[in-house]
VMD Tcl script that builds the backbone (N, CA, C; Angstrom):
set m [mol new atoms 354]
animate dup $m
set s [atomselect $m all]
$s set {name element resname resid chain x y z} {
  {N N UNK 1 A -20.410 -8.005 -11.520}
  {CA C UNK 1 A -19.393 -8.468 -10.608}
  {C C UNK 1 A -19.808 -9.710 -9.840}
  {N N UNK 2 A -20.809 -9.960 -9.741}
  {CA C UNK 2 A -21.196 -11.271 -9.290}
  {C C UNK 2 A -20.495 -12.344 -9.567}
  {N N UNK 3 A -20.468 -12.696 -10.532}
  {CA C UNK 3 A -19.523 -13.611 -11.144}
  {C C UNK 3 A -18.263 -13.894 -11.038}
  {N N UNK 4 A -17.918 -12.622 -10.414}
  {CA C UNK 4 A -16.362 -12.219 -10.077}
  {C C UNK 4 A -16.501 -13.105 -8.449}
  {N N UNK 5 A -17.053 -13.471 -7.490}
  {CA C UNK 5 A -16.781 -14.135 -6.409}
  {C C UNK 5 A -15.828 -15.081 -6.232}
  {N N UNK 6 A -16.597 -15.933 -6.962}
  {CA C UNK 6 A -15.401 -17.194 -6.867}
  {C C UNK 6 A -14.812 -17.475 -7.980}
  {N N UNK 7 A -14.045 -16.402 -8.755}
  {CA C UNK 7 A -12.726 -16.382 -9.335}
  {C C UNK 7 A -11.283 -16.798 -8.680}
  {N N UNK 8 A -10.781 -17.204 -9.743}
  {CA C UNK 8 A -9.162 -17.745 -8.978}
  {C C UNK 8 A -8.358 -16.475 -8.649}
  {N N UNK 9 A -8.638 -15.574 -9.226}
  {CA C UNK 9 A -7.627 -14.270 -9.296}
  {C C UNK 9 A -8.014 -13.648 -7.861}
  {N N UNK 10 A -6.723 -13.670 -7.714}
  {CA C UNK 10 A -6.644 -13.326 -6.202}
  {C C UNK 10 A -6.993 -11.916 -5.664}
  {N N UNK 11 A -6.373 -10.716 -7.359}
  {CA C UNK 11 A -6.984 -9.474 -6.920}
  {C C UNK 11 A -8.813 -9.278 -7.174}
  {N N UNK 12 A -9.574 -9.885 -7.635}
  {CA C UNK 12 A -10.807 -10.235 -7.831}
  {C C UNK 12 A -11.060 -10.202 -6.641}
  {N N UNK 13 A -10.459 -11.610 -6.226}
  {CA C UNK 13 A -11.219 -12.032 -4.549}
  {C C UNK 13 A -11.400 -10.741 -3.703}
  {N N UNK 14 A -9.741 -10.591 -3.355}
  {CA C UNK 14 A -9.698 -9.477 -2.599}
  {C C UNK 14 A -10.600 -8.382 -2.747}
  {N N UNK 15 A -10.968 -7.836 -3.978}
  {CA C UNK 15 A -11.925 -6.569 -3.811}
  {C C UNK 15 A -13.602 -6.955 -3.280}
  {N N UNK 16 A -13.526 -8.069 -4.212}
  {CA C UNK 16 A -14.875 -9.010 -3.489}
  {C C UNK 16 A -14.970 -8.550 -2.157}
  {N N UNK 17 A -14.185 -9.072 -1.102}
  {CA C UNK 17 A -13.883 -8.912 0.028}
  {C C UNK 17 A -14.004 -7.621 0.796}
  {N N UNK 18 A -13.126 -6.637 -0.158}
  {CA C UNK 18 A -13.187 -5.353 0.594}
  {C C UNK 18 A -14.706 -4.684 -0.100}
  {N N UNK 19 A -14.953 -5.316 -1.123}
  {CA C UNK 19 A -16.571 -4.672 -1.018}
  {C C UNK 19 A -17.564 -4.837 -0.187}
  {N N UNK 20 A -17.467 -5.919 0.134}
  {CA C UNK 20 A -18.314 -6.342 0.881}
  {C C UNK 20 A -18.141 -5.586 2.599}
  {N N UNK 21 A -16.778 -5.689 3.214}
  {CA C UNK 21 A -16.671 -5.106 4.068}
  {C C UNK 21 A -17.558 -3.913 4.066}
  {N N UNK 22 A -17.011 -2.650 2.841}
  {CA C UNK 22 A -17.036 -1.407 2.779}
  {C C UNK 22 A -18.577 -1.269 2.510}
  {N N UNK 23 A -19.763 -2.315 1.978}
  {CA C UNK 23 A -20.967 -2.848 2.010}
  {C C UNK 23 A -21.735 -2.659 3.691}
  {N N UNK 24 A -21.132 -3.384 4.622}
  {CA C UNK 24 A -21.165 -3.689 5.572}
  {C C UNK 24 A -21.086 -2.472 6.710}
  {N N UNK 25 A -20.034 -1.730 6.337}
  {CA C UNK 25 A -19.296 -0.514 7.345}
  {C C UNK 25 A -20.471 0.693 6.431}
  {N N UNK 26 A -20.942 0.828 5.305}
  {CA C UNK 26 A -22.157 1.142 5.140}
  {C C UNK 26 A -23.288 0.826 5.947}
  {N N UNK 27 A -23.703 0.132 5.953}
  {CA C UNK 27 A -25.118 -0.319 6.901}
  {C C UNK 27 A -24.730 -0.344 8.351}
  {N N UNK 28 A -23.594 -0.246 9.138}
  {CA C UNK 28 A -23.418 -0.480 10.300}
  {C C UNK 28 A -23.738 1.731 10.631}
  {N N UNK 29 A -23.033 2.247 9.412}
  {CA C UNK 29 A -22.835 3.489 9.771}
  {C C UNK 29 A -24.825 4.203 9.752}
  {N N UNK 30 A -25.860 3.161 9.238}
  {CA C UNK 30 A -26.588 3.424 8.557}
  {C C UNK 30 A -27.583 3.137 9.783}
  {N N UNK 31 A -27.107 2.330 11.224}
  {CA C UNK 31 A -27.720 1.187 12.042}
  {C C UNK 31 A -27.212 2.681 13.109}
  {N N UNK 32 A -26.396 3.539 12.888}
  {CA C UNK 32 A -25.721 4.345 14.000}
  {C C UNK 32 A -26.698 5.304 14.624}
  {N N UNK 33 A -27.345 5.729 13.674}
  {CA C UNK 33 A -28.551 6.558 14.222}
  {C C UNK 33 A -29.782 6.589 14.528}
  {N N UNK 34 A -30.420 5.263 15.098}
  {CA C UNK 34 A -30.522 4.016 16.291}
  {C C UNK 34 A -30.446 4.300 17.665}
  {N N UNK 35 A -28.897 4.548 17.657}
  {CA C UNK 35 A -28.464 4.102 18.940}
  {C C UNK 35 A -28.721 5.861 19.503}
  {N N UNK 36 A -28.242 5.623 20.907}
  {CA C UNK 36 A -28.490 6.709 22.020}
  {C C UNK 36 A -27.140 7.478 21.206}
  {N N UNK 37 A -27.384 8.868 22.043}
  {CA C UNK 37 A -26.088 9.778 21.189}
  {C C UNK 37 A -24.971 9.551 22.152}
  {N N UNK 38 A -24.879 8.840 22.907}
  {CA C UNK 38 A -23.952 9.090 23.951}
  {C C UNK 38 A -23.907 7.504 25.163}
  {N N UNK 39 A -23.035 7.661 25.620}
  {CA C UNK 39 A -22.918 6.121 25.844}
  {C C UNK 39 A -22.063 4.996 25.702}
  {N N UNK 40 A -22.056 3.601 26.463}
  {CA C UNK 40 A -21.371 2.844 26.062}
  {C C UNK 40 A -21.578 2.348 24.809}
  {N N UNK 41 A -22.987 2.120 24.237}
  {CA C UNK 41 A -23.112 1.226 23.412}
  {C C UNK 41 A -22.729 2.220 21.987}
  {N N UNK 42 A -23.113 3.229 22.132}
  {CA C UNK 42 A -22.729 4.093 20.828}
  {C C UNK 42 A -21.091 4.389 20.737}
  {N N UNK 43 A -20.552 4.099 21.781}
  {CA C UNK 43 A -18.909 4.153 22.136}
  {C C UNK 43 A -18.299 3.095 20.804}
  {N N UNK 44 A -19.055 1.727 21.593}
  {CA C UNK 44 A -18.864 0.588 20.903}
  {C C UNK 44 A -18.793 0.578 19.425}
  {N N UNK 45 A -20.345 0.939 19.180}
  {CA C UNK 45 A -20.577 1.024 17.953}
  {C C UNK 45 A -19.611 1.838 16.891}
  {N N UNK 46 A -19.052 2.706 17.794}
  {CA C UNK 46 A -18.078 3.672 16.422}
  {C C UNK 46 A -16.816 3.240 16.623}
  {N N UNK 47 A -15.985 2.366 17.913}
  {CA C UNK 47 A -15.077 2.109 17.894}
  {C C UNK 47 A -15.237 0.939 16.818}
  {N N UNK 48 A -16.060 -0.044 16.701}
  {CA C UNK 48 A -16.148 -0.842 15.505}
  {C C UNK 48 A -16.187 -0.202 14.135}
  {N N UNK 49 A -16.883 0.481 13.722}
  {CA C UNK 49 A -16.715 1.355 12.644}
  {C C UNK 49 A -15.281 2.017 12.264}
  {N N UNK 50 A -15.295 2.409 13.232}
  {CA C UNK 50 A -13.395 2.786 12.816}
  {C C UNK 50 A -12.256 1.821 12.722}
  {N N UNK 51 A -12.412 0.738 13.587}
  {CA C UNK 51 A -11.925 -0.730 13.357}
  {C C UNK 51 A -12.107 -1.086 11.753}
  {N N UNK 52 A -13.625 -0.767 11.160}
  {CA C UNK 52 A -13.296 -1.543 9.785}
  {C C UNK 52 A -13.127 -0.916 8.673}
  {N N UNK 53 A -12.992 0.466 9.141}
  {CA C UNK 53 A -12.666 1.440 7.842}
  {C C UNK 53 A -11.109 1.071 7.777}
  {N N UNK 54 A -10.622 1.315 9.157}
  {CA C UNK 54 A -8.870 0.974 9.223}
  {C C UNK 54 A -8.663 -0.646 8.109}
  {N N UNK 55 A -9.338 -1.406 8.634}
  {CA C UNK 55 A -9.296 -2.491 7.984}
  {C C UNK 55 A -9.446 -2.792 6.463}
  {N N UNK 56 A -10.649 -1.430 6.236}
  {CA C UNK 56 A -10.803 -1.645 4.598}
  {C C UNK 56 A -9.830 -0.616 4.162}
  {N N UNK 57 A -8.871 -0.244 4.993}
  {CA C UNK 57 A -7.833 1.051 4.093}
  {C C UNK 57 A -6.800 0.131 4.037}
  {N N UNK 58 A -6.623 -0.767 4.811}
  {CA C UNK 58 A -5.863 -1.805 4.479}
  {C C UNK 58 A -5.869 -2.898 3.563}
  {N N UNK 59 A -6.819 -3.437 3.311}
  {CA C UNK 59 A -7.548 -4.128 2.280}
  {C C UNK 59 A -7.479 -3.316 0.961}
  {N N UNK 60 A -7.039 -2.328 0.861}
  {CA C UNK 60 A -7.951 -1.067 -0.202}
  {C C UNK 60 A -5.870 -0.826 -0.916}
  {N N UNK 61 A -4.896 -1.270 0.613}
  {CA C UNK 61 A -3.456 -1.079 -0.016}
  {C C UNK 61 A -3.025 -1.914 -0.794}
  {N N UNK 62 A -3.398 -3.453 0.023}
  {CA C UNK 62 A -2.869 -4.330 -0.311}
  {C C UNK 62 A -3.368 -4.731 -1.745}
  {N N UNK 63 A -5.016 -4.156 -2.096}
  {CA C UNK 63 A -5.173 -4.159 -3.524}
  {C C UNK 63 A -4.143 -3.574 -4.718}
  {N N UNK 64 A -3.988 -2.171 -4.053}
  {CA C UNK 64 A -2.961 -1.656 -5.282}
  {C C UNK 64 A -1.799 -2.377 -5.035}
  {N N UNK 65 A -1.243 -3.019 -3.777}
  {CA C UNK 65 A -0.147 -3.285 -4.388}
  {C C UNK 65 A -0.383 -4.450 -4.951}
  {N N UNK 66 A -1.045 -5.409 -4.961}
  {CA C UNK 66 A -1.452 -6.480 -5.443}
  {C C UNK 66 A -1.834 -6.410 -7.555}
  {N N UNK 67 A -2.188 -5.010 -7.213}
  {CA C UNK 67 A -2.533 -4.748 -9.329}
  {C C UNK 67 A -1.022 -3.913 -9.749}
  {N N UNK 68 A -0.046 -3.925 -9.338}
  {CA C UNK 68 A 1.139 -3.349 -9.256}
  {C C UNK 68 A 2.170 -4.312 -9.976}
  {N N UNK 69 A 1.757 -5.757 -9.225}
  {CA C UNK 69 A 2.317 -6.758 -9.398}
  {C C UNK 69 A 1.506 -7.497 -10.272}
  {N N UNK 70 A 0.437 -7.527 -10.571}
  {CA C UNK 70 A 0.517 -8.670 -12.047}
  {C C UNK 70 A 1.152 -8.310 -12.882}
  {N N UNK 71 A 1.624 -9.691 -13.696}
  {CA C UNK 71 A 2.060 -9.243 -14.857}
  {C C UNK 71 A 1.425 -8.969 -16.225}
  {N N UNK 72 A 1.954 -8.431 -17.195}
  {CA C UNK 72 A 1.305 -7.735 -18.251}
  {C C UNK 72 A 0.565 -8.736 -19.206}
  {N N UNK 73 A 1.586 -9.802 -19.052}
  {CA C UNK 73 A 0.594 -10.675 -20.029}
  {C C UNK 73 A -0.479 -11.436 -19.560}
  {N N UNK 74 A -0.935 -11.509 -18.066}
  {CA C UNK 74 A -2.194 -11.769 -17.292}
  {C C UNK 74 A -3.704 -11.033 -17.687}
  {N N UNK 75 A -3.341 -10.258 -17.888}
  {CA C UNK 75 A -4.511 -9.219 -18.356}
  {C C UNK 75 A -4.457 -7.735 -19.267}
  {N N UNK 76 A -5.454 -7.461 -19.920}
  {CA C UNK 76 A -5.375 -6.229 -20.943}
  {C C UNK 76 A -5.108 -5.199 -19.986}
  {N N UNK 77 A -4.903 -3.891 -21.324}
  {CA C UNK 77 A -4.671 -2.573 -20.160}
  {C C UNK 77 A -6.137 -2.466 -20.297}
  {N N UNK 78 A -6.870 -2.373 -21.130}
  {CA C UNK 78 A -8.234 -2.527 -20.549}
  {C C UNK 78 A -8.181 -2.700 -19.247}
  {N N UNK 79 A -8.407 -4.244 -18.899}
  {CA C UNK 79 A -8.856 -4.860 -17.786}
  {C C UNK 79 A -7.754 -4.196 -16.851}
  {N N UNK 80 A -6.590 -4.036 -16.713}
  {CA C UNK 80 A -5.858 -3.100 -15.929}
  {C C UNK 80 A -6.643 -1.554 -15.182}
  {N N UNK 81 A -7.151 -0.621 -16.618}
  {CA C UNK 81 A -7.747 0.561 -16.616}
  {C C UNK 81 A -8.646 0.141 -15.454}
  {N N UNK 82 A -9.670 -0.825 -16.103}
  {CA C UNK 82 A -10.745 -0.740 -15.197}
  {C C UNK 82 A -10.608 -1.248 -13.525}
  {N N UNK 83 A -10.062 -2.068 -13.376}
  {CA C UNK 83 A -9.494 -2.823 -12.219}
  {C C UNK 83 A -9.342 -0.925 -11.360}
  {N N UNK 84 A -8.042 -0.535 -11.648}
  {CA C UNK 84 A -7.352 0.566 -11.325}
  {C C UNK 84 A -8.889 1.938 -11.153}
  {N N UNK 85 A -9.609 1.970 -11.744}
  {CA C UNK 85 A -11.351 2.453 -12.036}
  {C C UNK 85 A -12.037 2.114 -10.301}
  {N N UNK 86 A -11.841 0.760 -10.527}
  {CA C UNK 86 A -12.737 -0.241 -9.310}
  {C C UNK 86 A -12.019 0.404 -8.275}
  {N N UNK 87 A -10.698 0.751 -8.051}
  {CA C UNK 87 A -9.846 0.612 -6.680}
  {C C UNK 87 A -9.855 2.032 -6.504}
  {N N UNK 88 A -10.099 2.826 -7.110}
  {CA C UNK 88 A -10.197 4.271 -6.850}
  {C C UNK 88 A -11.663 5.274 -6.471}
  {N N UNK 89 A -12.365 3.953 -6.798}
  {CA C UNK 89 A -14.112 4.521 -6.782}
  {C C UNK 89 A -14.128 4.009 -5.139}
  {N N UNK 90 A -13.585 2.748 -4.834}
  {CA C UNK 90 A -13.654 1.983 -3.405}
  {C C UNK 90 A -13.104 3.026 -2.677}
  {N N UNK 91 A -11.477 3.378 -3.083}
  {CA C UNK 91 A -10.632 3.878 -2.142}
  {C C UNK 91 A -11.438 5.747 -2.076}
  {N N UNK 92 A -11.831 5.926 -2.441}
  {CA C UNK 92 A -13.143 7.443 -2.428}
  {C C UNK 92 A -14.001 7.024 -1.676}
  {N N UNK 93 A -14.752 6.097 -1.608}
  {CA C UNK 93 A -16.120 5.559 -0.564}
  {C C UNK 93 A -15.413 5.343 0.633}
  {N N UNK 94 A -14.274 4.833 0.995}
  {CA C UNK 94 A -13.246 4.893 2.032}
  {C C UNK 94 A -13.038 5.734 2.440}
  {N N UNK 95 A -12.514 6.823 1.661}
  {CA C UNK 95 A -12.283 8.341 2.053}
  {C C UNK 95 A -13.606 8.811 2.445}
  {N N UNK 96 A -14.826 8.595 2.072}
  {CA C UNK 96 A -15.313 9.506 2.716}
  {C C UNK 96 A -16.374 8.694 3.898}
  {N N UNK 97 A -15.766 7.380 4.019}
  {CA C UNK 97 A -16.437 7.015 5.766}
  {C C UNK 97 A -15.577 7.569 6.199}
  {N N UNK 98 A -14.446 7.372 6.523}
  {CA C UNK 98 A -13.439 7.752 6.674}
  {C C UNK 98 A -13.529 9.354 7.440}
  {N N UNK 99 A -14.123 9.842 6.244}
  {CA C UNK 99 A -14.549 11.352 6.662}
  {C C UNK 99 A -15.009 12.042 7.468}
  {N N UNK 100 A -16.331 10.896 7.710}
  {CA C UNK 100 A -17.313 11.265 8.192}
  {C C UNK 100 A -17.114 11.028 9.551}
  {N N UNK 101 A -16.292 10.280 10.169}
  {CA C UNK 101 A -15.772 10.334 11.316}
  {C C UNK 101 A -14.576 11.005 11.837}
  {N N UNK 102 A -14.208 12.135 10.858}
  {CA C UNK 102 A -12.863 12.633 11.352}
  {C C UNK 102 A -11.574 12.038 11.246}
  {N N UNK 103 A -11.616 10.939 10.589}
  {CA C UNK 103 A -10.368 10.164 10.468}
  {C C UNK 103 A -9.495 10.727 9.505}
  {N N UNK 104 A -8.456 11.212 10.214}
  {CA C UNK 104 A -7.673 11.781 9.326}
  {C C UNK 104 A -6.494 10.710 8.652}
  {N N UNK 105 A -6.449 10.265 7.802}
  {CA C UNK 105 A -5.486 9.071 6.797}
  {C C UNK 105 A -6.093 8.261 7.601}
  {N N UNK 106 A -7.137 8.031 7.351}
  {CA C UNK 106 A -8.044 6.609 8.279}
  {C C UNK 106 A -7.340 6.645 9.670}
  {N N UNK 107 A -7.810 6.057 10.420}
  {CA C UNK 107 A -7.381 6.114 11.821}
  {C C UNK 107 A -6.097 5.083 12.256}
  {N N UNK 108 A -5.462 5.914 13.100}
  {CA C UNK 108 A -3.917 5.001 13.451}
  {C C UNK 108 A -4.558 4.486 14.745}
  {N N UNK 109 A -3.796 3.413 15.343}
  {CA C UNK 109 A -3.803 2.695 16.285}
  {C C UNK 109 A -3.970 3.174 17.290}
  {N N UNK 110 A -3.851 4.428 17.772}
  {CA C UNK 110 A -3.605 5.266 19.132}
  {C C UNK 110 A -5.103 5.706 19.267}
  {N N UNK 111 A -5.528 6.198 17.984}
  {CA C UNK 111 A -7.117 6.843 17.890}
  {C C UNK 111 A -7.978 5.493 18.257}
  {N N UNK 112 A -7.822 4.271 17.547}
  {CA C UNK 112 A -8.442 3.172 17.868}
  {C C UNK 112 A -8.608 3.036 19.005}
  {N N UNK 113 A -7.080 2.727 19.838}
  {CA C UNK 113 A -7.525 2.300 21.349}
  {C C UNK 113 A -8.001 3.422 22.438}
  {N N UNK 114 A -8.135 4.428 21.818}
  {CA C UNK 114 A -8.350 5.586 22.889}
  {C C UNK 114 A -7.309 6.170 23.621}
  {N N UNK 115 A -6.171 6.391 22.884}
  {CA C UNK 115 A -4.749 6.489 23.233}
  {C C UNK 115 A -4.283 8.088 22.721}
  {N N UNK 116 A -5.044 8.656 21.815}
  {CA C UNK 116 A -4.190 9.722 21.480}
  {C C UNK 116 A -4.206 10.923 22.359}
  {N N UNK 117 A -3.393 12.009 22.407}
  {CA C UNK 117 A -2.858 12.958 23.213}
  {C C UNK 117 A -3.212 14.084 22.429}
  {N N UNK 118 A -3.704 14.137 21.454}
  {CA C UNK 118 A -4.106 15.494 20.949}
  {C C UNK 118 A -4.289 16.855 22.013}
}
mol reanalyze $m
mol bondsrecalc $m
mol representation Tube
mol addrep $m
């Protein structure tokens, strides 16, 4: 996949992108147990984490709908299969940061800002 960076294909880029995020929200989750258990800064730290899982579940939609819409004569069902392979192995590593913080359908906006009423 290396090679895949600076491709023109836009759904390429994009996963580029959300790999890397979902790369990233790895090692941040990896940097978490570090910090104090309790606290502002560990506050911080997971409100960011949940910030970029939300972000890569978004990144992770706009992929499928993005392989929804090419057209057929752009690429094999091969390259379809596998693409569709790539976005389901991501959108599972999603699910389970995701998890691991209790986020139930990744986190809505209310959980983000410290808003919900549960």
């Amino acid at each position: 996949m290396a090679g895949m960076v600076s491709s023109p294909d836009p759904w390429v880029r994009e996963y580029s992108e959300s790999s890397r995020l979902a790369d990233d929200v790895t090692s941040i989750i990896g940097e978490r147990g570090s910090l104090p258990q309790s606290g502002p800064e560990i506050m911080r730290h997971t409100s960011g984490i949940l910030r970029k899982i939300t972000i890569l579940g978004r990144r992770l939609d706009s992929l499928e709908a993005l392989l929804s819409r090419i057209p057929p004569k752009l690429i094999t069902d091969k390259q379809l299969h596998k693409r569709q392979d790539m976005l389901s192995n991501m959108k599972s590593r999603a699910k389970l940061m995701a998890t691991s913080f209790n986020m139930s359908n990744f986190a809505n906006r209310e959980d983000l800002l410290g808003q919900s009423k549960k």
